[in-house]
C-alpha positions in Angstrom: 0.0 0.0 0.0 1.3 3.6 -0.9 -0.4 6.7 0.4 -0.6 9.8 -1.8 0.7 12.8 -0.7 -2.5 14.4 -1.6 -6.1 14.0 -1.0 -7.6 13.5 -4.2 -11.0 15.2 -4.8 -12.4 14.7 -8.2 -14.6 17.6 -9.1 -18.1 17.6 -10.1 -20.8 19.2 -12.1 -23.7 20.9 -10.4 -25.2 22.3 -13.5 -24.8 21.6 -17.4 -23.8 23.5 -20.4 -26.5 24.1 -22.3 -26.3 22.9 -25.8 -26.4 26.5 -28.1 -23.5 27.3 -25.9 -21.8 23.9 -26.6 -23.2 24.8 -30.3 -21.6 28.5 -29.6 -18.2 27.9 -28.6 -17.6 24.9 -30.3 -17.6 22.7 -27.1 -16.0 19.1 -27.2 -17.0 16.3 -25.1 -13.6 16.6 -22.8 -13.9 20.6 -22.9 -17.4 20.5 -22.0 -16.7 18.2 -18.7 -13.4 20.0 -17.6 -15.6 23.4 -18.0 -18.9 21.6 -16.0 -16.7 20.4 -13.7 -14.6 23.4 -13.1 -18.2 25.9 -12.5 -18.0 27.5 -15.7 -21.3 26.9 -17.9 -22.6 30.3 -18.4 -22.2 32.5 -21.8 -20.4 35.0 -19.5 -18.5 32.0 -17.9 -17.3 31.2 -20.9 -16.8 34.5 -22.6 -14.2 35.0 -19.5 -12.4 32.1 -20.9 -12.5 31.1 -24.9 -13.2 35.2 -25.5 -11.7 37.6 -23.0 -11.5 41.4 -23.4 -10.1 44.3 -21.5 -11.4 46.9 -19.9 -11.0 50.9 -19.9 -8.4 52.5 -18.1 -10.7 55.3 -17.3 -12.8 53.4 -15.6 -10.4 52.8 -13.0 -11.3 54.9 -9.3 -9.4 58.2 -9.5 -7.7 57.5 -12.8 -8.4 61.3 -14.1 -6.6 63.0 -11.3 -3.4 60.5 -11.5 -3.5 60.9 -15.1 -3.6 64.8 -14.4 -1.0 65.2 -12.2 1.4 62.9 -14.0 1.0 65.0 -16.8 1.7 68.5 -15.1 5.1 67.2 -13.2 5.7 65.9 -16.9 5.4 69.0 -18.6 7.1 70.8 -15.9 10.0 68.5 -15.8 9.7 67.6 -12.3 11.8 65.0 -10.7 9.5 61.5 -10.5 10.9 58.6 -8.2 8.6 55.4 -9.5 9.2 53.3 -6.1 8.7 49.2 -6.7 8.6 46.0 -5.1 11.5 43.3 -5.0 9.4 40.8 -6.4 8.6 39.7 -10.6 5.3 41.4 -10.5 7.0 44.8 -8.7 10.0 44.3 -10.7 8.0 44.4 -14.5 5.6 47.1 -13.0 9.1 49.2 -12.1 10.2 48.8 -15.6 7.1 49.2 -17.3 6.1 52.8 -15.7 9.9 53.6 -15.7 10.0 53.0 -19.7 6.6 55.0 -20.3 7.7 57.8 -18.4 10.9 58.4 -19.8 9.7 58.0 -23.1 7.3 61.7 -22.4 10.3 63.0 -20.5 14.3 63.9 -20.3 15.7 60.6 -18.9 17.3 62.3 -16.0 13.9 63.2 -14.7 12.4 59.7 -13.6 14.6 57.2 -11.3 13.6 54.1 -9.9 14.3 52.5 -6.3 13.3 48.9 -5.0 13.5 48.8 -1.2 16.3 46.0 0.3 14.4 43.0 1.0 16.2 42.8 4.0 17.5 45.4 5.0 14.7 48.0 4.4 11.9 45.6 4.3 8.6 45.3 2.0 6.4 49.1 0.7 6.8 52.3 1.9 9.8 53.3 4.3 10.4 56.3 6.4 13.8 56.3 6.5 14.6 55.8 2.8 12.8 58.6 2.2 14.2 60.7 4.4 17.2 59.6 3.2 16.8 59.9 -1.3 13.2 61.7 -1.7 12.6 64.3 0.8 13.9 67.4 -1.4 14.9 65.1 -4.0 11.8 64.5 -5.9 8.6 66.2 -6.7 6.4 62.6 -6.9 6.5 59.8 -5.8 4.6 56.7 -8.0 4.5 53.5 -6.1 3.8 50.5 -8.4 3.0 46.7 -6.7 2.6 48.1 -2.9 1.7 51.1 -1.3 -1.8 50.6 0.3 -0.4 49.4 3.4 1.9 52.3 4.1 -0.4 55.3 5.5 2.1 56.3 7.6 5.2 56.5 5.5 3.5 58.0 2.9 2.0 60.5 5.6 5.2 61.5 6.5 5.8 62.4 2.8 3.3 64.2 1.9 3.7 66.1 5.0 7.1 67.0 3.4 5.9 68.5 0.2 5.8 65.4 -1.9 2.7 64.1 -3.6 2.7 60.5 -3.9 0.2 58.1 -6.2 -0.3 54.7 -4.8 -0.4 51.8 -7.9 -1.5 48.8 -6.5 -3.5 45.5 -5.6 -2.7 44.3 -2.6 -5.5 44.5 0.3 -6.3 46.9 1.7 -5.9 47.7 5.5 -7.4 49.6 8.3 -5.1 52.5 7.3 -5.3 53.4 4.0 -3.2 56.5 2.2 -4.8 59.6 1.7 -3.3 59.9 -1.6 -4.3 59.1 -4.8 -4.6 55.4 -4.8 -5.0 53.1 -8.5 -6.3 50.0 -7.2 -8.7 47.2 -9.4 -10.9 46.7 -6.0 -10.8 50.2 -4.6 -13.8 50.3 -2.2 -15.2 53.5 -4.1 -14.2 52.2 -7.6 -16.4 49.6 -10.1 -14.0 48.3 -12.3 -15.1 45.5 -14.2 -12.3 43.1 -13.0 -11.3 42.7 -9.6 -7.9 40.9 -9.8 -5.4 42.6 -11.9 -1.6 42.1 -11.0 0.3 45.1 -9.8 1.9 45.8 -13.5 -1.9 45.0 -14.6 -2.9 48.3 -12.8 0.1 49.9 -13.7 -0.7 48.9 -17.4 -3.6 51.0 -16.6 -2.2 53.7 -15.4 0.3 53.6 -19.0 -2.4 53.2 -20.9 -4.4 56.3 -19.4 -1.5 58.4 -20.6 -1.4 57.1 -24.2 1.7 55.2 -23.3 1.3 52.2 -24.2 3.1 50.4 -26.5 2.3 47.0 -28.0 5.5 45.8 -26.3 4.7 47.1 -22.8 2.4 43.6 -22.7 5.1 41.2 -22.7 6.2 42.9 -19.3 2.7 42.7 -18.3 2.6 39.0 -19.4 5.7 38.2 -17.0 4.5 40.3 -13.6 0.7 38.6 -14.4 1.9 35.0 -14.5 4.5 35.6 -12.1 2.4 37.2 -9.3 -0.3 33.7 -9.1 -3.2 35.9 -9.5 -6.3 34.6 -11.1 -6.1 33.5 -15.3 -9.5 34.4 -16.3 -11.3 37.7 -17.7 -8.8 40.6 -18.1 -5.8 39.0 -16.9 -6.1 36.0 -19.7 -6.5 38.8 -22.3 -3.3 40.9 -21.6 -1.0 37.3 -20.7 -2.4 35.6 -24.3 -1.4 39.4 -25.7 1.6 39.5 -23.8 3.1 36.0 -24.9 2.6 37.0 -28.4 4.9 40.2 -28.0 7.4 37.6 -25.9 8.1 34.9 -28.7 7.7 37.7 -32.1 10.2 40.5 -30.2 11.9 39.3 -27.4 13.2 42.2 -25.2 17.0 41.5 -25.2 16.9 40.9 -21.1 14.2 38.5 -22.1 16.1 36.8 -24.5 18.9 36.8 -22.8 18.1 35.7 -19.4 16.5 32.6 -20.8 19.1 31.9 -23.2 21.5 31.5 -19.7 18.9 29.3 -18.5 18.9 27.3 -21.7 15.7 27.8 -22.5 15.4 29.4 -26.2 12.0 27.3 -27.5 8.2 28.5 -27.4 7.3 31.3 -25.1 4.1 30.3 -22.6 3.5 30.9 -19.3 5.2 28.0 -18.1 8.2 29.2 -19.3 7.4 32.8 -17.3 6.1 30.5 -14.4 9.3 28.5 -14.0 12.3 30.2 -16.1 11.6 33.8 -15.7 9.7 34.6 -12.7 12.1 32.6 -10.2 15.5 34.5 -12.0 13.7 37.6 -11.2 12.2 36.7 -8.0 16.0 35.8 -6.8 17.8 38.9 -7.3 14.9 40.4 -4.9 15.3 37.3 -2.4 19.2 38.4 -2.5 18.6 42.2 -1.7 19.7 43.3 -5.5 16.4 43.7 -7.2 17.1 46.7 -9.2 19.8 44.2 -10.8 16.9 42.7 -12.9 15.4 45.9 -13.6 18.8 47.2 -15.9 18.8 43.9 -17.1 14.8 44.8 -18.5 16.3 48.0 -19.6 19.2 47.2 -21.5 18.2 47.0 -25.5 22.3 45.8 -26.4 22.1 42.2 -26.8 25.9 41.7 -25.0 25.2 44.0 -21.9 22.0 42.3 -21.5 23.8 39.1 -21.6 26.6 39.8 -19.3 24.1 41.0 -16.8 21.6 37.8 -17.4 24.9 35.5 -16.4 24.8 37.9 -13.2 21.0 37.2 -12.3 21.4 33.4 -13.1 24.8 33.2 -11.1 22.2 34.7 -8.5 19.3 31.8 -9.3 22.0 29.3 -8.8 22.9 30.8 -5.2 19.3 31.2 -4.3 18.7 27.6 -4.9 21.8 26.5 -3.1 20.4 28.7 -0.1 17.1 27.2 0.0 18.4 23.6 -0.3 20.4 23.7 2.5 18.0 25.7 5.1 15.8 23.1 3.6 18.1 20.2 4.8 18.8 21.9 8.3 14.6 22.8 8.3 14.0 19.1 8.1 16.3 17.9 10.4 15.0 19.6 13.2 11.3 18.1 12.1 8.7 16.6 14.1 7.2 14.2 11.0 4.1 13.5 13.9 3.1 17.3 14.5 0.3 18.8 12.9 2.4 21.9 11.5 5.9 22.3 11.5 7.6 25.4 13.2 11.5 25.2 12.7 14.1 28.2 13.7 17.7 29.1 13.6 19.9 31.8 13.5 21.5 32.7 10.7 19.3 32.0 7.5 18.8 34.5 5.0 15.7 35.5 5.4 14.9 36.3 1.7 14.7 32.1 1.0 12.5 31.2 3.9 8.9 31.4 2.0 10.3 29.0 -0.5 12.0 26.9 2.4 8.3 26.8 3.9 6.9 25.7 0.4 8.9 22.7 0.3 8.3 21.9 3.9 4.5 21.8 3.1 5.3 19.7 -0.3 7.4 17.3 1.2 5.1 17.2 5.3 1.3 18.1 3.5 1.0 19.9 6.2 1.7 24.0 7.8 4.9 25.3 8.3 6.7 28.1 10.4 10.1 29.1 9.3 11.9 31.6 11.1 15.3 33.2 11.4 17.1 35.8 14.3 17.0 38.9 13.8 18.3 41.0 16.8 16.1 39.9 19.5 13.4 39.0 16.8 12.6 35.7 14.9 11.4 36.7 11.5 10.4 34.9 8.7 7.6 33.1 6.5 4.7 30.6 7.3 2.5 28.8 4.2 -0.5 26.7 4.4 -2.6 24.0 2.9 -6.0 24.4 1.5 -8.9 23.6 4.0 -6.7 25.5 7.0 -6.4 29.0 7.4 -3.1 29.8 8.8 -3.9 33.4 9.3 -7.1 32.8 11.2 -5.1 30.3 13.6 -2.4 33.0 14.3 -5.3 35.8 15.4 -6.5 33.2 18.0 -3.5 32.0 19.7 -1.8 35.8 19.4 -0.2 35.3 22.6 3.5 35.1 21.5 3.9 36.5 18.7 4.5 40.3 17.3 3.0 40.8 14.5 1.9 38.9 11.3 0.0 39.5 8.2 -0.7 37.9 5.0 -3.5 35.8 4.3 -4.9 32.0 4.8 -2.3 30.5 2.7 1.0 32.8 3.0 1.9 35.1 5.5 5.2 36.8 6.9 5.2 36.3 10.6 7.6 38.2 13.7 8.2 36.3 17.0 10.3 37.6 19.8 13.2 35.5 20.6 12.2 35.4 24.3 8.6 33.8 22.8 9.7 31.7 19.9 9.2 28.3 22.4 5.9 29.0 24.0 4.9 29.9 20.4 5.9 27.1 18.8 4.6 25.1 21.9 1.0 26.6 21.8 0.4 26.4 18.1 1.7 22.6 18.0 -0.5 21.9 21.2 -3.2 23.6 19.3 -2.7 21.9 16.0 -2.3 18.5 17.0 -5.3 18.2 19.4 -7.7 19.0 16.6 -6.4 15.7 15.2 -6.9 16.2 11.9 -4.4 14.5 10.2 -3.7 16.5 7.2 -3.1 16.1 3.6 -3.3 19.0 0.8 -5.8 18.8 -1.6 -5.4 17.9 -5.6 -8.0 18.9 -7.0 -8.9 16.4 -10.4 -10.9 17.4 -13.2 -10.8 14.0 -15.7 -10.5 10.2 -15.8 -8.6 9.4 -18.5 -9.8 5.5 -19.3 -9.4 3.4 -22.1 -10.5 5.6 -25.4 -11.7 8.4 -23.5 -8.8 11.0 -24.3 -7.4 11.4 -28.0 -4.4 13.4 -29.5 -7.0 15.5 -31.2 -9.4 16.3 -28.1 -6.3 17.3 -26.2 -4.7 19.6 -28.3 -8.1 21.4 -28.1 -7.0 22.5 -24.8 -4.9 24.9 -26.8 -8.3 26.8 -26.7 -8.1 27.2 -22.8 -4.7 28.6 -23.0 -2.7 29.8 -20.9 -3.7 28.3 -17.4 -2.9 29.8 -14.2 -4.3 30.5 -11.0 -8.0 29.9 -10.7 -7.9 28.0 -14.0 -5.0 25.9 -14.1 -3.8 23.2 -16.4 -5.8 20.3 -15.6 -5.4 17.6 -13.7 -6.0 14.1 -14.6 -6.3 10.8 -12.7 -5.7 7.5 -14.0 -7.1 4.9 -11.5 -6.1 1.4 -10.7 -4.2 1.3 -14.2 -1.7 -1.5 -14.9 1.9 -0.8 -14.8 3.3 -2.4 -18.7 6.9 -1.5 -17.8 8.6 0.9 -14.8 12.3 1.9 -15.0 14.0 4.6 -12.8 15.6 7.6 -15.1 18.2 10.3 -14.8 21.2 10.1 -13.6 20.6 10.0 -10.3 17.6 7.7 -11.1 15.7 9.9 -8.9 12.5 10.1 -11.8 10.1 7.1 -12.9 9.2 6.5 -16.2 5.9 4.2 -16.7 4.0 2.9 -19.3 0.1 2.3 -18.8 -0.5 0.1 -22.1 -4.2 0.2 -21.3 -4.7 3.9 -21.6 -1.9 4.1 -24.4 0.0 6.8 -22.4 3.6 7.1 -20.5 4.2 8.5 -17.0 7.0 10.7 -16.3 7.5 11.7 -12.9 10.4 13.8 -11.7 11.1 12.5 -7.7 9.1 9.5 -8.2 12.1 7.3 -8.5 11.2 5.8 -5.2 8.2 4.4 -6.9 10.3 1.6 -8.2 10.4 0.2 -4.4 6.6 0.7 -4.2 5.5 -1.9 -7.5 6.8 -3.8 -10.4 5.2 -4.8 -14.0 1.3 -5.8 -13.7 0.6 -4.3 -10.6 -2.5 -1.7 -10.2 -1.5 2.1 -9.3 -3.6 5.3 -9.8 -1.6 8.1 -10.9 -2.4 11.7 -10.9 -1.1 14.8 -13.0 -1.2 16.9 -16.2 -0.6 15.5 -19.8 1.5 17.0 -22.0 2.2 15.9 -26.2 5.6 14.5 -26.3 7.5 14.8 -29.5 10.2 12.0 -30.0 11.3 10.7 -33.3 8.7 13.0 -34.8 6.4 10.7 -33.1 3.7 12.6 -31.0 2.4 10.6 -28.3 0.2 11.7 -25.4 2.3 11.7 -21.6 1.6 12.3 -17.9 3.4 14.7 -16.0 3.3 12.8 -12.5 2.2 14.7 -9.7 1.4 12.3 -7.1 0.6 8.2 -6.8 -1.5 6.0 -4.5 -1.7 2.0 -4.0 -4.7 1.0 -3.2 -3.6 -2.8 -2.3 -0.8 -4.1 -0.7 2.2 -4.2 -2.6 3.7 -7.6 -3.6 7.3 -7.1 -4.5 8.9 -10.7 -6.5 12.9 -10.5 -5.3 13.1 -14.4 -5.7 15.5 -13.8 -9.4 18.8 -12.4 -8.2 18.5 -9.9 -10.5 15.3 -8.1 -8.6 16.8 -8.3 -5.1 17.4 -4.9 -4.2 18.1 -5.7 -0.2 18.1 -1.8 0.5 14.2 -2.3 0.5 14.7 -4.3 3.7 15.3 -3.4 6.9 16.2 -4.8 10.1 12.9 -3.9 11.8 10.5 -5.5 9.3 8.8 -8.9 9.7 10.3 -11.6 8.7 8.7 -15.1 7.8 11.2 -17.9 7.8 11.2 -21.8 7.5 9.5 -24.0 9.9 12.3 -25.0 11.9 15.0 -22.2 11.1 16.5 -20.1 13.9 14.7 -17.1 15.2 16.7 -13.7 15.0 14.6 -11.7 17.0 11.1 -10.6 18.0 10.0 -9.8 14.6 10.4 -13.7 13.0 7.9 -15.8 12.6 7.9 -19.1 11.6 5.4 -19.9 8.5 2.4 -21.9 10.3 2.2 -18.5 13.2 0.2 -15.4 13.2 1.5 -12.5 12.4 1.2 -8.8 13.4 -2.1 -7.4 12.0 -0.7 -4.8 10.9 2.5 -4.3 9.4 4.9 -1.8 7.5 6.8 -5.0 5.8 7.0 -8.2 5.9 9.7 -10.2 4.2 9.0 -13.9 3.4 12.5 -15.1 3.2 12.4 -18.8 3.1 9.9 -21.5 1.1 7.5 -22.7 3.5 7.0 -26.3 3.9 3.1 -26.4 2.6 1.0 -23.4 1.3 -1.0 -24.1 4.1 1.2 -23.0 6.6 1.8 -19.7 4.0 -1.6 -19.2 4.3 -2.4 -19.2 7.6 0.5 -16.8 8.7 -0.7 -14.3 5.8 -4.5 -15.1 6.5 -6.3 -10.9 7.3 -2.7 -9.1 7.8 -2.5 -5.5 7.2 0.5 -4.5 5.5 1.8 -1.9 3.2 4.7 -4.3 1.2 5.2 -8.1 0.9 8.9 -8.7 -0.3 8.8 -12.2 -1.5 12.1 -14.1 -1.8 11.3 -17.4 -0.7 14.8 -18.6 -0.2 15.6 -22.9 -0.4 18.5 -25.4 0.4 17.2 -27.6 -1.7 14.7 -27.9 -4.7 12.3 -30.6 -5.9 10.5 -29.2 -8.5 13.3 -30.7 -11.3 14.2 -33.7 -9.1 10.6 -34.8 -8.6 10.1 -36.9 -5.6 9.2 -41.1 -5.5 6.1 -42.4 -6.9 5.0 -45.6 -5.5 6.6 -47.2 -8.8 9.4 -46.0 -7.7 9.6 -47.6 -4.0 8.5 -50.9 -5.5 11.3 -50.6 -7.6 13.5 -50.2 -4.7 12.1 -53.0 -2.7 12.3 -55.5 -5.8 15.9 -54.5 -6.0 16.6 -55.0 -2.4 14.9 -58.4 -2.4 18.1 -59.6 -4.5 20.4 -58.8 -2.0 21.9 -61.0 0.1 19.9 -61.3 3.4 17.8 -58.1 2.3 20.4 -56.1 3.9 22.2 -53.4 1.5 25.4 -51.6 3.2 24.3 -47.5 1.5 27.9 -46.6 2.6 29.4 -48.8 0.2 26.6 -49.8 -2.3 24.1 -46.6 -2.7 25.6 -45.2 -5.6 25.4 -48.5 -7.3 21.9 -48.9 -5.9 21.1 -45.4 -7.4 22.6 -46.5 -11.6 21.3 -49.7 -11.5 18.1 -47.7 -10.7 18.2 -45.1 -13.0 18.1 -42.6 -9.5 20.1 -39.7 -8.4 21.5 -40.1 -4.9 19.5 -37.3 -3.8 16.3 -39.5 -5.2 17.1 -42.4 -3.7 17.6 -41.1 -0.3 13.9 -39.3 -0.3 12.7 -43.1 -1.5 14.4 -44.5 1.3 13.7 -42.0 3.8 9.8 -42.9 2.5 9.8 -46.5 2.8 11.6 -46.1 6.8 9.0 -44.1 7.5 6.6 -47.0 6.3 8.5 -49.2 8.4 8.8 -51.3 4.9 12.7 -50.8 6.1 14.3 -50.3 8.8 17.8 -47.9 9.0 20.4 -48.5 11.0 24.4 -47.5 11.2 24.0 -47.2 7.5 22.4 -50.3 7.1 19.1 -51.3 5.2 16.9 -54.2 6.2 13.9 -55.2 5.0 10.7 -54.4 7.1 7.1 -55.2 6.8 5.6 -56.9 4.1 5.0 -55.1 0.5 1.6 -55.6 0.3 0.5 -54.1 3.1 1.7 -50.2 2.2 0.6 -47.5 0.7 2.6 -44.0 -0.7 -0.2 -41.9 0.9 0.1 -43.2 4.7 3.7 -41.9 4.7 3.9 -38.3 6.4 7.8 -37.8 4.6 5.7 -38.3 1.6 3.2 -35.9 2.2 6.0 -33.5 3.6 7.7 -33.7 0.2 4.7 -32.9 -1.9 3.5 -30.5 -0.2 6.9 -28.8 -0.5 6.7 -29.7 -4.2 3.3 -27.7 -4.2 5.1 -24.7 -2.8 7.5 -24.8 -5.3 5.3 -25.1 -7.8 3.0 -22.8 -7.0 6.2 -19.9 -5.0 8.9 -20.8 -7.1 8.3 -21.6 -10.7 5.2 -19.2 -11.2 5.2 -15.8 -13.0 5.4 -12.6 -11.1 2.3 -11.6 -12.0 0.7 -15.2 -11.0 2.7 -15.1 -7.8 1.2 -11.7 -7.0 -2.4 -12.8 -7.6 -1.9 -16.0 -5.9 -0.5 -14.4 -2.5 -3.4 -11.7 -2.9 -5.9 -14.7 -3.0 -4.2 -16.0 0.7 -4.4 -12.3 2.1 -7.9 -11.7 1.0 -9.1 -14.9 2.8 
């Protein structure tokens, strides 16, 4: 049995297309049923997705009077500071207002500046602008943050400097009394709710009569990066926005994805995982505003040189994050409800995505925090279903200050707190005994001619996922494994083959799978499909996400070349021959009960009868059975003596002289004149002694009883040997995939 790291919940309809919009937009039957499963069956449903538009700019809250006084410090050539965020979404917002801006104006006249991550912290502060603004500059233009700065924008504007907020983060108790560009704006009715922070600063470009066609690949980039939702407005500028990416590349574009070695097909899985983390780690590392002169630069070889920077950067981020991650786990509870782990000395710019994997690998919350001063700062992520920010308002007894939402927050801890924290939220956690597990969320079945090449590319249509309408998942279930290899060259990926469905699996940190089931056995697999392209061959494939075993798992290590002994551990159950010496509490002899429920168990030798197999395997409750079913010696090729055979025997012996035969000195001859092996003969004899037809003693035969009177079956060495035949027979010279139903027929009685 293998658990999946995921609770799987398949969705389902609650209402149906109706058939002029299937008629309308062309519906499929695989379309229709990801759409009905997924809530979308309205005509403005599916407008959202198969045609979206965009909106206005005007009809953004207060657009007029940021449009108005952009203008005036414009044409009075007043000093404009456009103030960003470290991340990809503030980072493309930066360079996209920056561009506009300078474009209407002398050069010299707007700067940019993207707070420290770590040293200065995220939106608005004081002392940088006390520091670079205060006398410096006559506006201030945040892009990507803002809204949660009342204060430190206060304190400017009380300074002479007017200040418009662009953003779309939530808003707080304390909101700037400035002129604020915001998609939700409590006063405002803008059709779409959800734009990224370079979406609203789009807006605000756009307003001006700014815009260029390029400005969309930027938009494309902070959009996709920033996880906001891929429907309406949003689907309309990224489609737009890919376009400009793959027909004119900027050169820090190009460039930076060249370095990654990625120079194929634009989409947003390319922004999603090549662009967005290069970008995200120069802001993790404190040098944000290295990206954005690497999105300025138009020559080719600067751009390059300065992409080589930002991915030496990428490769120092992931370094960073792997080993907090390795000194995170290590200091893991695996039988907690959420995991809260803290040291000094991590860089704190890493520890979201050190909490990420934490919840990836543990399916459950996690807490990671690092010393600063006398503080413990840091990053906390959640699963779906419980809402991590809710949990910290309750039990606000030890902790500073935190804020975020349900599923990522930051979160501050004094260092004189940080155990009666962690105590009280484990304490907390733990007693609602919930035991855990993210959802996956499935939207298809993919079963025997259910999914062809032609109704998948359709989801071309549905392009590009994201957020709130990702790429779908699909669940094969109870499918039968043709082949399984590890790949790679660690071998730490799994490549399958489901002949049924006509599709391979590849799954990238599956490789343990390989311990977990063999050829013929029954898995369910979950993930996305992809077309692969190989040998100009386009076949259908699985991207693995996760994997579940439904029955035990029956592993067949009885060929030498399947025994892979790092499967077996000391503290597993082992079931040995009748007979054989006992190495500890955890051997059984075949013919005993067994633990009723087990991680485990290893039957190492052949048992003497099937019925001594079956009782000992009779209603156990385990996860693996490794068979190996080791033997001294083997009758399956030898056969054992038929009663033809004794008779033969006996006739033999009646020639001898007083019916006595010495088997020191005569057994071999016996054995050729009888046409026997040694081994053969012995079994005979050991038969007819047990019969009492003979009797054995120092070596020597004599005859017993007379021949009449006996018969093969009364002899219990007989039975002995063919019921050890049987076993063989039925544990030894089998298939694996009849082994594996026969010992699945002994469990399941």
């Amino acid at each position: 049995m293998y658990q999946s790291k995921y609770e799987w919940k398949v969705r389902r309809k609650t209402s149906d297309i109706p058939e002029a919009l299937r008629e309308k937009f062309k519906l499929d039957p695989l379309e229709q049923t990801i759409l009905e499963n997924r809530g979308f069956t309205t005509e403005a449903d599916l407008e959202k997705i198969y045609h979206p538009k965009t909106y206005d700019a005007g009809r953004v809250h207060m657009m007029d009077k940021a449009v108005a006084r952009i203008e005036a410090a414009l044409e009075g050539d007043e000093r404009i500071l456009v103030y960003g965020d470290f991340d990809a979404d503030g980072i493309t917002s930066t360079v996209l207002l920056l561009s506009a801006l300078r474009r209407k104006t002398d050069e010299d006249n707007v700067d940019f500046f993207i707070p420290n991550r770590i040293e200065d912290g995220y939106g608005p502060n004081q002392t940088i602008f006390e520091e670079i603004v205060v006398g410096q500059y006559d506006l201030v233009i945040t892009v990507d943050n803002g809204v949660s700065g009342a204060r430190e924008i206060g304190f400017l504007t009380s300074r002479g400097v007017d200040v418009i907020v662009v953003d779309h983060h939530a808003f707080g108790e304390d909101v700037p009394e400035v002129t604020i560009l915001h998609p939700d704006h409590p006063d405002g009715e803008y059709p779409f709710k959800s734009l990224a922070g370079v979406g609203i600063t789009y807006k605000l470009v756009q307003a001006l009569g700014l815009d260029r066609k390029e400005d969309l690949g930027w938009v494309a980039i902070g959009t996709v990066a920033d996880l906001v939702p891929m429907i309406d407005e949003n689907k309309k500028l990224v489609t737009e926005g890919l376009k400009v990416l793959n027909d004119t590349p900027p050169a820090g574009v190009h460039t930076l994805l060249r370095s990654a070695g990625n120079d194929g097909y634009i989409d947003e899985e390319t922004i999603a995982f090549g662009l967005a983390p290069r970008l995200n780690a120069t802001g993790r590392l404190g040098e944000a505003e290295i990206a954005v002169e690497l999105l300025l630069e138009e020559d080719m070889n600067l751009a390059y040189e300065q992409a080589v920077v930002v991915e030496d950067m990428n490769v120092e981020r992931k370094q960073l994050v792997e080993t907090i991650f390795g000194e995170a786990d290590a200091d893991i509870d695996a039988g907690n409800q959420i995991n809260i782990v803290y040291r000094e000395g991590w860089h704190p710019g890493v520890l979201g995505i050190v909490a990420s994997k934490i919840v990836e690998k543990y399916g459950k919350p996690a807490i990671v925090l690092t010393l600063d001063g006398d503080i413990y700062r840091g990053s906390a992520r959640s699963i779906e279903g419980v809402d991590l920010h809710g949990i910290l308002a309750e039990h606000s007894n030890h902790h500073h200050r935190f804020g975020g939402h349900a599923l990522a927050l930051g979160v501050e801890v004094g260092a004189a707190d940080i155990e009666a924290f962690k105590d009280e939220l484990e304490q907390h956690m733990n007693g609602l005994e919930l035991n855990l597990r993210p959802l996956k969320h499935i939207d298809y079945q993919i079963k025997q001619g259910n999914m062809s090449m032609k109704a998948f590319e359709r989801f071309g249509r549905l392009k590009p996922f994201g957020q709130s309408f990702q790429s779908p998942v699909f669940l094969l279930s109870n499918e039968n494994i043709g082949t399984i290899k590890q790949v790679g060259k660690d071998r730490s990926h799994i490549k399958l083959s489901m002949p049924k469905v006509g599709m391979d699996v590849i799954g990238f940190g599956f490789g343990h799978l390989i311990n977990e089931v063999s050829t013929q056995d029954p898995i369910s697999l979950v993930g996305t499909v992809n077309v692969n392209e190989f040998n100009q061959k386009r076949t259908l494939q699985m991207m693995l996400q996760d994997a579940s075993v439904d029955s035990v798992q029956l592993i067949d290590m009885r060929s030498r070349t399947d025994q892979r002994f790092d499967m077996i551990t000391q503290e597993d159950v082992f079931v040995i021959a009748e007979g054989r010496e006992k190495k500890g509490e955890n051997y059984y002899h075949y013919g005993e009960a067994l633990p009723f429920t087990s991680k485990t168990v290893v039957l190492r030798d052949l048992p003497e009868s099937v019925e001594n197999l079956s009782y000992s395997l009779r209603d156990i409750h385990a996860s693996k059975i490794i068979a190996l079913f080791h033997q001294k010696e083997e009758l399956f090729f030898t056969g054992i003596p038929k009663a033809e055979d004794i008779s033969n025997v006996l006739q033999l012996m009646g020639k001898a002289e007083e019916g006595t035969i010495d088997l020191a000195k005569h057994a071999p001859a016996l054995a050729d004149r009888l046409g026997m092996k040694m081994k053969f003969l012995k079994m005979a004899i050991d038969i007819m002694t047990d019969l009492e037809i003979i009797t054995l003693k120092d070596g020597i035969v004599y005859k017993g009883q007379e021949e009449e009177n006996w018969k093969l079956a009364d002899s219990r060495h007989y039975q002995k040997l063919k019921s050890q035949l049987e076993a063989e027979r039925l544990l030894k010279m089998s298939s694996s995939s009849e082994l594996k139903e026969y010992l699945r027929s002994l469990i399941s009685n």
